[in-house]
VOGU-3710 file (C-alpha; in Angstrom, 3 decimals, decimal comma):
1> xxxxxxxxxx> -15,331/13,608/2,011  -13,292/16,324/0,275  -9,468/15,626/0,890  -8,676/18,811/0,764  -11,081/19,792/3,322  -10,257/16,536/5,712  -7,792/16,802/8,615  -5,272/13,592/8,296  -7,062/12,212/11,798  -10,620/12,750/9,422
11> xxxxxxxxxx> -8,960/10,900/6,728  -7,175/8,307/9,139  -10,564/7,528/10,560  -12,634/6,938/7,807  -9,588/4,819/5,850  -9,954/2,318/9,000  -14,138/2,156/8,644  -13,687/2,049/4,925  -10,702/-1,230/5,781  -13,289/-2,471/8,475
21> xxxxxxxxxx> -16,133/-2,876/6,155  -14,661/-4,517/3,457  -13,486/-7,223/5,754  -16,845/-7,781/7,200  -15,725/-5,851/10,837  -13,459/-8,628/11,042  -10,669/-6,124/13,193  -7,575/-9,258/12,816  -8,029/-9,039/9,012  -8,399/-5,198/8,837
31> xxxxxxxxxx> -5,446/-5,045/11,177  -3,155/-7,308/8,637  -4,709/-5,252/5,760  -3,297/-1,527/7,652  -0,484/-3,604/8,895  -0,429/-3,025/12,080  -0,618/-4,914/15,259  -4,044/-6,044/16,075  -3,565/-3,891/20,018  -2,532/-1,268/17,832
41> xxxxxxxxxx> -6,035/-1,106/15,573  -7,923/-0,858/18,927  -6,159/1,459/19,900  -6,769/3,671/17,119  -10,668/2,521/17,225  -10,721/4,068/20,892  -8,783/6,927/19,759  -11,867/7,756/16,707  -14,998/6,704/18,875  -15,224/4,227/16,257
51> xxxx> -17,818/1,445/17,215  -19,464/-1,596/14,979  -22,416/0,367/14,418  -20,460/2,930/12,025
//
């Protein structure tokens, strides 16, 4: 993705998938890693329609 084409929410999203898959989908660990609160991370994964299958 081309930053300077991306809206922050584009960017936003695909920072959490990129944070997700690194730890394995494992949402407590990518939550610590973003530091924020674990309610807060799905939350945000509602907000992006972002599901395990990304």
């Amino acid at each position: 993705m081309d930053i300077s084409d991306a809206s922050l929410e584009q960017i936003e999203r695909q920072h959490i998938i990129d944070i997700l898959k690194s730890t394995g989908w494992h949402k407590g660990k990518a939550a610590e890693i973003l530091k924020i609160d674990r309610s807060t991370l799905y939350r945000m994964l509602k907000k992006y329609n972002i599901t395990l299958k990304e």
